[in-house]
Every structure is written in structure tokens, then in C-alpha cells.
N, C-alpha and C positions, 0 to 999 in steps of 0.2 A: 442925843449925842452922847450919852455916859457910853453908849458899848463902843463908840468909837475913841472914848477918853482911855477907856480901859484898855484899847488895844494897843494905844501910844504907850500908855504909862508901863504896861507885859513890856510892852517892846524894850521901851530905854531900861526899865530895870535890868532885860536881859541883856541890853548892851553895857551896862553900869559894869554888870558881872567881870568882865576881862579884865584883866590888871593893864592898864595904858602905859606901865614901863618896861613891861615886857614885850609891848608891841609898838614902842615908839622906835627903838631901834632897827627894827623889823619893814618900817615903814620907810624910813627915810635910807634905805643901803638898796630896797626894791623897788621904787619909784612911785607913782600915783596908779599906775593900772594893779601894779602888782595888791599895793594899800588896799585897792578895795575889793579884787578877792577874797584877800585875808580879814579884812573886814567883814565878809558876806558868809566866810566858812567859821570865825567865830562867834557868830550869832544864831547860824543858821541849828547846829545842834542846839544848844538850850530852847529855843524854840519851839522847836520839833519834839521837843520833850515835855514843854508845855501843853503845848495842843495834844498830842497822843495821849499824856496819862492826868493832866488835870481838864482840860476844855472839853475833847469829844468825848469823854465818859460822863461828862454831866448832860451834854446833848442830846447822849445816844438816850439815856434812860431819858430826860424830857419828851425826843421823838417818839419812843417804845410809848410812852405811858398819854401820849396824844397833846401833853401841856407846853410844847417848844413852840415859838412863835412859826407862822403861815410861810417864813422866808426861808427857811429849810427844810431838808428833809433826810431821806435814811437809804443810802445805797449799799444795794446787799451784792457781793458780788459771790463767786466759791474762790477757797486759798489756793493757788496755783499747787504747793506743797500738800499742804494738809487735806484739800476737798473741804473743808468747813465752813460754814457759811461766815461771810467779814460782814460785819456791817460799819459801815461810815457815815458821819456827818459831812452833806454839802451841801452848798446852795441851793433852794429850788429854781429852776429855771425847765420847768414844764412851760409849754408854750405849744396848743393842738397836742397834737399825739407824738410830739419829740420833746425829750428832756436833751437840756445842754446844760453842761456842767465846765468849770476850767478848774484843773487839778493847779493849785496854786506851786506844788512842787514838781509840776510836770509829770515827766516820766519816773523818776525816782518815787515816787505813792506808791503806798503797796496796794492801792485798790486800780490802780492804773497799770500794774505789773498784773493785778489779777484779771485784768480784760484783757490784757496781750494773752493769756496763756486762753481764757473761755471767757468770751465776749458777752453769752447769757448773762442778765441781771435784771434783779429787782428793786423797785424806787418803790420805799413808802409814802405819800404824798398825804396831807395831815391823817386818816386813818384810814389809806387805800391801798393798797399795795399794787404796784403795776408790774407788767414783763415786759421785756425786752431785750435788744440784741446794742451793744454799745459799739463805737465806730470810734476811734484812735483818731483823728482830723489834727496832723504835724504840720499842714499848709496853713492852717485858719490861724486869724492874728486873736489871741485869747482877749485881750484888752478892748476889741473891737465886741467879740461876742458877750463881755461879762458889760459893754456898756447895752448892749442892744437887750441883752435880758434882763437886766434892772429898770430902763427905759419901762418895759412893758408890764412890771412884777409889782410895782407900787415901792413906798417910802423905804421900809425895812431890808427891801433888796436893794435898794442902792445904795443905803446905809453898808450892807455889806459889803457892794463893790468898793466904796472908798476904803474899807479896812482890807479890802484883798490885796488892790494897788500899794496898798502902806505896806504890807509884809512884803508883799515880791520886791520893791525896791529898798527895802531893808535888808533882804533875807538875799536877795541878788538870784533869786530860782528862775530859772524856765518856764513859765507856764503852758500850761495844753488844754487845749478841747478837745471834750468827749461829747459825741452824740448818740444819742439810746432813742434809737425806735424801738417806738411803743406796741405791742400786739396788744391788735381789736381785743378788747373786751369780750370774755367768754362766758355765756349765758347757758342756765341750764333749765 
């Protein structure tokens, strides 16, 4: 339970962050739908700046160097911009020869902006590296798919679904699923 203690504690400190008199006014003139937007857009930066430049750079290199736990892995996409290769931390949710993934920011990821433009990609999976072709799925209910792949992934994946749930209803995003079929394995 610490990395889910830890993910509460990120969290309210980054809700601590906003000064509540600047936003009390704010609140009570825009009524309760409007509050929790505004609640969802000032959280949702600090956050997002958490995870980019402190969380998935310790990941990436745990993934890279083989020592991050079985429950993740390393999605390499190309930059829509640049052609460079991205790589990101996501969940594992390999399952046969399809990886499913839910972009907890939805379509606003830039690894989810990088499958709209080349849908090629590659999943490291503890020291394997896989290919594939990723699929955009806007119908599938992401909550549904992040329980169905933890169900099947053992304790540490669904350790992570409960902190996925905890951001998205903190952070108020959209979530999406992606599905990456896998190409057979190529033997030489």
C-alpha cells in the first residue's frame, strides 16, 4: 500500500498548492459544476508536471535498466514533430499477443497524439521489446478495460488501477484505450 499512500499524499499536496482564497470566490459566483472544473484545471497542471519531470524519468530509467517492477512497461512511440523516438511509462497490460493500455489523460498525451499521427510502436515488456500497430478505441469504457487487465495481471496491477482511478477523479481527465497488436515474433 505505500505506493498508493504516496500517490494520495502527491496528490493533496498538489491540491494544498492553490491558495483556497483565491478560489473561494471563484466558486461560490460559478456554482458546483462550474467549482469542479476549476478544481480539475488547477490540479490537473502541477500534476502533470509531477509525473513528466519527477515520476516517469525515474521509471523510464528503472524500465531501460530492467529493475522497475513486472507491472509496467516502456512504450516507444515516433514524435509526430520531431520523428524521434518517445518513450513512456505505462501500465503492462499484455494479455496473448495484444497490449492494452488506458491513457489516463486521454487524448491530450503526447504518446496518444503520437499514435494518431504513426500508429507503429514499440512495448518493452521486462527485457523484450515487442512491435506493433496501436488502435485509438474512443467507444471502449477505459474503467472497464483498466479493471479487466488488472483482474488478469496479478497484485501490483491492480494496485495501479486503484491509483489510476484516484488521478482521473482528482484530475477530472478523459481517459482512453489503446490497443497495440502485437507482430508474430521474428525469427532468424
Amino acid at each position: 500500500m505505500h505506493a498508493l499512500e504516496l500517490a494520495v499524499g502527491l496528490t493533496m499536496g498538489i491540491c494544498a498548492g492553490v491558495n483556497p482564497d483565491k478560489t473561494g470566490d471563484l466558486a461560490q459566483a460559478a456554482g458546483p459544476a462550474a467549482t469542479e472544473r476549476q478544481r480539475a484545471r488547477r490540479t490537473a497542471g502541477p500534476a502533470r508536471f509531477v509525473e513528466r519531470y519527477v515520476l516517469n524519468p525515474q521509471m523510464r530509467l528503472g524500465l531501460a535498466l530492467g529493475l522497475a517492477p513486472h507491472a509496467f512497461c516502456l512504450l516507444e512511440t515516433t514524435g509526430r514533430r520531431s520523428g524521434k523516438r518517445r518513450r513512456t511509462p505505462v501500465g503492462n497490460g499484455l494479455i496473448g499477443t495484444t497490449f492494452w493500455l488506458v491513457s489516463e489523460h486521454g487524448s491530450r498525451a503526447g504518446y496518444v497524439r503520437n499514435i494518431e499521427a504513426n500508429p507503429r510502436v514499440r512495448v518493452k515488456v521486462g527485457r523484450t521489446w515487442l512491435q506493433g500497430t496501436a488502435h485509438i478505441l474512443p467507444d471502449d469504457d477505459p474503467f472497464a478495460r483498466v479493471d479487466r487487465v488488472a483482474s488478469q495481471l496479478g497484485r501490483m496491477r491492480r494496485l495501479d488501477a486503484v491509483i489510476f482511478r484516484f488521478f482521473v477523479s482528482r484530475l477530472g481527465t478523459r481517459p482512453l484505450t489503446v490497443r497495440i497488436d502485437l507482430d508474430p515474433p521474428a525469427y532468424a
